[in-house]
C-alpha positions as CSV (number, residue, x, y, z in Angstrom):
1,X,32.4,-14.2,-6.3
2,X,30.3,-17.5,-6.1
3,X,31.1,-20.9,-6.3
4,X,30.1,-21.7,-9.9
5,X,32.3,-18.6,-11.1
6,X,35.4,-19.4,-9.3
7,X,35.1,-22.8,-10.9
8,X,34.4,-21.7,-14.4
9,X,37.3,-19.4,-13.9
10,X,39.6,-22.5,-12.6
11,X,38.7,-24.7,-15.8
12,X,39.1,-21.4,-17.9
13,X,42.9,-21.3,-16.6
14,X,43.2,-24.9,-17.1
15,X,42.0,-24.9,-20.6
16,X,44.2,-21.8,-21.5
17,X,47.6,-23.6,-19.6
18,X,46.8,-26.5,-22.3
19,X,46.9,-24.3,-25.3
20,X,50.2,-22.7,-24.0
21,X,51.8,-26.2,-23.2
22,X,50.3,-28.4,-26.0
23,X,48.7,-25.6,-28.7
24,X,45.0,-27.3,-28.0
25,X,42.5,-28.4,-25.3
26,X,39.4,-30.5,-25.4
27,X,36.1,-28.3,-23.6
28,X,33.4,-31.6,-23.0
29,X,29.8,-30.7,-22.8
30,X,30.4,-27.4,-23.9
31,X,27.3,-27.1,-26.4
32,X,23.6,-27.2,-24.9
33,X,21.8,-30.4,-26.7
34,X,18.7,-28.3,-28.0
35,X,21.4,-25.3,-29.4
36,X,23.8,-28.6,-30.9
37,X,19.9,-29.8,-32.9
38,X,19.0,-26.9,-34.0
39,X,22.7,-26.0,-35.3
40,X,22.5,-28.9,-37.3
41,X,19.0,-28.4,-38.4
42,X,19.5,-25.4,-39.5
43,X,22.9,-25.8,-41.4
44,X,21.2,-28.9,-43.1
45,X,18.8,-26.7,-44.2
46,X,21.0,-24.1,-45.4
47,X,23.1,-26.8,-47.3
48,X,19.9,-27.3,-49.4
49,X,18.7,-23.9,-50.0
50,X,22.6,-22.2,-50.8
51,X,22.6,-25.0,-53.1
52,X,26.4,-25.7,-51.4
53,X,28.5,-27.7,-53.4
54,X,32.0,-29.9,-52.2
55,X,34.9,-28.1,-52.4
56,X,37.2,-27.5,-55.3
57,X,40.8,-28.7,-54.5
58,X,42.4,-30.8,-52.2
59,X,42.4,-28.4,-49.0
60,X,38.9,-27.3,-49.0
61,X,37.8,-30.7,-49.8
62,X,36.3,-32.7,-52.5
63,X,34.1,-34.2,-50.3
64,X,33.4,-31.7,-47.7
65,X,30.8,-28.7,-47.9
66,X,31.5,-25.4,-46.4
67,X,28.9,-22.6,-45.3
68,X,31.3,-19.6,-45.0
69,X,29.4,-16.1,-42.7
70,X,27.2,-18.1,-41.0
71,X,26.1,-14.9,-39.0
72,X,24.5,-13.6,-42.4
73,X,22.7,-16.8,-42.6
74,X,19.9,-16.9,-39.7
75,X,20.1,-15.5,-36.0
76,X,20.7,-19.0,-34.7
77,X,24.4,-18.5,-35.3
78,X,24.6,-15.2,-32.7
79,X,24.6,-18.1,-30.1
80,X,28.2,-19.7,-31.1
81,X,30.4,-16.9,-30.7
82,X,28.8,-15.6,-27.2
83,X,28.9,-19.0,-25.5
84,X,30.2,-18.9,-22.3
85,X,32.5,-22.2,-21.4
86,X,34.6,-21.6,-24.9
87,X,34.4,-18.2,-24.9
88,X,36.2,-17.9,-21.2
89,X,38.6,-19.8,-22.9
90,X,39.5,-17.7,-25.5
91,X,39.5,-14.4,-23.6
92,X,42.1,-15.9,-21.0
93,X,43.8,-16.7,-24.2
94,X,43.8,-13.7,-26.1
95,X,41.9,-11.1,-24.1
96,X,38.1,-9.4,-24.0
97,X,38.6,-7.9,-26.9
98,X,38.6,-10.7,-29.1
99,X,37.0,-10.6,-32.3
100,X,35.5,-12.6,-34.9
101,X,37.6,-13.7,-37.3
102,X,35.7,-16.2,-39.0
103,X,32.3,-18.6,-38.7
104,X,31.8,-21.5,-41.3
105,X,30.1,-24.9,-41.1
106,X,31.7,-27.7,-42.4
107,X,30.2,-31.4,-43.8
108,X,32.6,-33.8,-44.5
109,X,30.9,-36.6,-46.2
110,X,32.3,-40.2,-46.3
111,X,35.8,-40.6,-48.9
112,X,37.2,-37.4,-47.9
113,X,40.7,-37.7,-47.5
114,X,43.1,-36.0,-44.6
115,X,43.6,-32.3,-45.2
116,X,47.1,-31.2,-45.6
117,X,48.3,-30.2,-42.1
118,X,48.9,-26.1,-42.0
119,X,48.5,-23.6,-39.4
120,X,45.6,-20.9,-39.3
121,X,47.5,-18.0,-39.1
122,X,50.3,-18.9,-41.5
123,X,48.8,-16.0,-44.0
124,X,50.7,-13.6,-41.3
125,X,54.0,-12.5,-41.7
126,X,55.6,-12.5,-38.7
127,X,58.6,-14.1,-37.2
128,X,57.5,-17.7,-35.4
129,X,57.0,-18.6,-32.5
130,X,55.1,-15.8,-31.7
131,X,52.1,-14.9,-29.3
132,X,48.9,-16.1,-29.8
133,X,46.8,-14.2,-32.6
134,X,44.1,-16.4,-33.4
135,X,42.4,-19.3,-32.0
136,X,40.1,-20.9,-32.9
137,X,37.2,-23.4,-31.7
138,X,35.9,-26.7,-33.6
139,X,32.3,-27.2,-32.4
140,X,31.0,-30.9,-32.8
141,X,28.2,-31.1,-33.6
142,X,28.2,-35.3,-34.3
143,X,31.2,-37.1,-33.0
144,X,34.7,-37.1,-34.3
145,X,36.3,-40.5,-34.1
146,X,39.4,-41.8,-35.2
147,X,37.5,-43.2,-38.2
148,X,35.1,-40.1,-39.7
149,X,38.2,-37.7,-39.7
150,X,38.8,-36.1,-36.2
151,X,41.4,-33.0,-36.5
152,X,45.0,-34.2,-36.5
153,X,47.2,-31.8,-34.3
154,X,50.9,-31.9,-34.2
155,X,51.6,-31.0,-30.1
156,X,54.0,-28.2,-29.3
157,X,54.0,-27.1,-33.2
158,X,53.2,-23.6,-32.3
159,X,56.4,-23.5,-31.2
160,X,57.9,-24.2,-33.9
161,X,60.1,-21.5,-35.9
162,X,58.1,-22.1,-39.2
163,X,54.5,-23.0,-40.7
164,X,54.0,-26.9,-42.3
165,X,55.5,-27.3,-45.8
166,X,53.3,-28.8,-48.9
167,X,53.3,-32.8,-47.8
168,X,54.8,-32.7,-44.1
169,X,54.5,-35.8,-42.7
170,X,52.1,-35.6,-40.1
171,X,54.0,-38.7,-38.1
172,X,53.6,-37.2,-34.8
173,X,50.2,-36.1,-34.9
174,X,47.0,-36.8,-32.4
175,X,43.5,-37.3,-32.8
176,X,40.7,-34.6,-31.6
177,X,38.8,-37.5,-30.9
178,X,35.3,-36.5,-29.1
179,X,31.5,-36.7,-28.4
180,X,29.3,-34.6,-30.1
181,X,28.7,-31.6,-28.1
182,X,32.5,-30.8,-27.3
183,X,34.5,-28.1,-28.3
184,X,38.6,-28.2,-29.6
185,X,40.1,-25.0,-28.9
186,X,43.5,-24.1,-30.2
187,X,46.4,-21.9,-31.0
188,X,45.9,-20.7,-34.4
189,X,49.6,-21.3,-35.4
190,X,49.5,-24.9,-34.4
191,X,49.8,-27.8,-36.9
192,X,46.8,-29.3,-37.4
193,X,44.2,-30.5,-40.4
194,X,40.8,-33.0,-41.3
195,X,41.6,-36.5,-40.8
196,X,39.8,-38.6,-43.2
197,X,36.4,-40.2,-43.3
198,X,36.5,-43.7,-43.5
199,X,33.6,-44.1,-41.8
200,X,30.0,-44.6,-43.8
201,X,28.9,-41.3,-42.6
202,X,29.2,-37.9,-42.1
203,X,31.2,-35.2,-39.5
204,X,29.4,-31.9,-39.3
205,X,31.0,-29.3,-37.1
206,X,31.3,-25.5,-37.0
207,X,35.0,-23.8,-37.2
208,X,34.3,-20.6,-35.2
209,X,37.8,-18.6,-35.6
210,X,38.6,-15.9,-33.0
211,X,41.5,-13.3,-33.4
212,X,43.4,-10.7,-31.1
213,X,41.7,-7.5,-31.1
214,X,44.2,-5.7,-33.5
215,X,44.3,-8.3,-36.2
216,X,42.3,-8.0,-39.6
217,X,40.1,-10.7,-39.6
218,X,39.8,-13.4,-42.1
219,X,35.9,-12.8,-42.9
220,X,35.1,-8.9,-43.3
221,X,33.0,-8.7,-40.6
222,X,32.4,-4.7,-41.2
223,X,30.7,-5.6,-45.2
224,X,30.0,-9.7,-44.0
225,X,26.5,-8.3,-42.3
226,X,24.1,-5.5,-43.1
227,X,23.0,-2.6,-40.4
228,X,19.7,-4.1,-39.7
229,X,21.5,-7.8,-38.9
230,X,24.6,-5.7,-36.9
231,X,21.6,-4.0,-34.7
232,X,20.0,-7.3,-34.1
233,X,23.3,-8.8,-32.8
234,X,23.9,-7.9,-28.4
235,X,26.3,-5.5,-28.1
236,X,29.3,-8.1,-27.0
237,X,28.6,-9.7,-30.4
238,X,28.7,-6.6,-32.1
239,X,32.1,-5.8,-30.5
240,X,33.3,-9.0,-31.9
241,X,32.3,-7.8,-35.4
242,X,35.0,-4.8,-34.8
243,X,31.8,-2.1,-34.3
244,X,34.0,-1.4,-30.7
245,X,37.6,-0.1,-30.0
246,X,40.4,-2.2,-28.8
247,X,42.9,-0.2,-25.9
248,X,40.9,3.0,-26.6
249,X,42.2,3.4,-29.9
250,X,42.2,0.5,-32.7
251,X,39.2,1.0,-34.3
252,X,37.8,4.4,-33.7
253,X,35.9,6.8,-36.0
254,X,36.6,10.4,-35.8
255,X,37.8,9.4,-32.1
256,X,34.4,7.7,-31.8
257,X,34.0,4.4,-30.6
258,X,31.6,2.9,-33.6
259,X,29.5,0.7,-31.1
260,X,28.2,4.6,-30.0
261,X,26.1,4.3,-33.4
262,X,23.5,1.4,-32.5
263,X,21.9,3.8,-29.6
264,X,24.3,2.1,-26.2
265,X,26.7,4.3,-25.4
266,X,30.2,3.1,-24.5
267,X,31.9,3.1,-21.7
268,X,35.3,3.0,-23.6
269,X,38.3,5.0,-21.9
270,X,39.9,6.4,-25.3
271,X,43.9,6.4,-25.3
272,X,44.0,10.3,-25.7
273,X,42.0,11.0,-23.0
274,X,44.3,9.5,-20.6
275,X,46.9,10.8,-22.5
276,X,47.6,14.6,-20.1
């Protein structure tokens, strides 16, 4: 093992210790300056030619824009998912069969108020705390200051025995502050929400939601992308999309692991076969 990899895995650990103390951690530098341009580029672009409009209601936003399945939207996007310094992260979190749960781009423009604080995975019904299912990671791609609407987190919260209720004070909360380029990863049942943009312009960032392996994802992945745009994608991307098996069975096909059907065939130990 070299040098470099025993340190990413050290700051790996670190990170991951964080998001079991705190629910969060702050990854600097994390996003390549030409890949952070060319994100924003491209989702500008996007914004013009979906025609996206600001949200409808108080949660989504009424002054934020959202470009939800980014992956169906240009090849650029394969990049976010795969990158190395979060995605270490979120394997020590969960594990290496991680999925996609979600990718969307959001634009909050100046006026938008805080978002209501609520947790990511509070659509699951399961008794809290609990271990981690999702988490996910806020890419910056401009700064997030105190004044444009940085994420308010609530420390410790996914520890706590319930989900936020409609107008919980968000006294205790911090402030995701952090340079453009940085990544905020997190427990997906921690309090958190959008701060509010009192600032004269706007935050752009990209809310790229992992889950545990055997959790339904929020996007469909399997209908989200076409064959052609699955075969395009490298085949740890493609996993992420649920075309793989998790513990040689969730997943399978006629006991078939589905990432067989784009012509690399899979190493995957299937339960039954160690099952004598």
């Amino acid at each position: 093992m070299s040098a470099s990899t025993r340190s990413s895995d050290t700051a790996a650990a670190r990170h991951a210790e964080a998001i079991a103390d705190r629910g969060y951690t702050i990854i600097e530098d994390a996003i390549p300056e030409d890949l952070r341009q060319q994100l924003l580029e491209t989702i500008d672009r996007l914004m013009v030619e979906l025609g996206i409009e600001f949200g409808a209601n108080h949660f989504l936003g009424e002054r934020t824009r959202r470009i939800f399945n980014l992956l169906s939207r240009d090849p650029l996007f394969q990049a976010v998912p795969l990158l190395s310094p979060v995605l270490t992260v979120v394997e020590s979190v969960l594990d290496d069969g991680a999925l996609l749960s979600s990718l969307t781009a959001i634009e909050m423009h100046p006026g938008q108020h805080a978002q209501p604080l609520h947790a990511d995975d509070g659509s699951i019904p399961l008794p809290r705390p609990h271990q981690t299912l999702a988490c996910p990671a806020i890419w910056a791609l401009t700064d997030f200051t105190e004044e444009n609407g940085a994420t308010r987190l609530i420390p410790g919260s996914h520890r706590r025995p319930r989900i936020p209720g409609r107008g919980e004070p968000d006294d205790d909360a911090v402030l995701a502050t952090m340079d453009a380029g940085s990544v905020l990863v997190y427990d997906g049942a921690v309090w958190h929400g959008g701060g509010a943009n009192e600032s004269d312009a706007r935050r752009v960032g990209i809310v790229n939601n992992y889950c545990a392996g055997w959790v339904r994802t929020e996007e469909c992945q399997l209908l989200a992308l076409d064959r052609d745009q699955v075969t395009a994608c490298p085949p740890r991307l493609r996993r992420m999309l649920g075309y793989g098996v998790y513990r040689g069975l969730i997943g399978h096909v006629d006991q078939e692991d589905p990432g067989n059907w784009f012509g690399e065939q899979s190493e995957t130990s299937m339960v039954w076969e160690s099952m004598r």
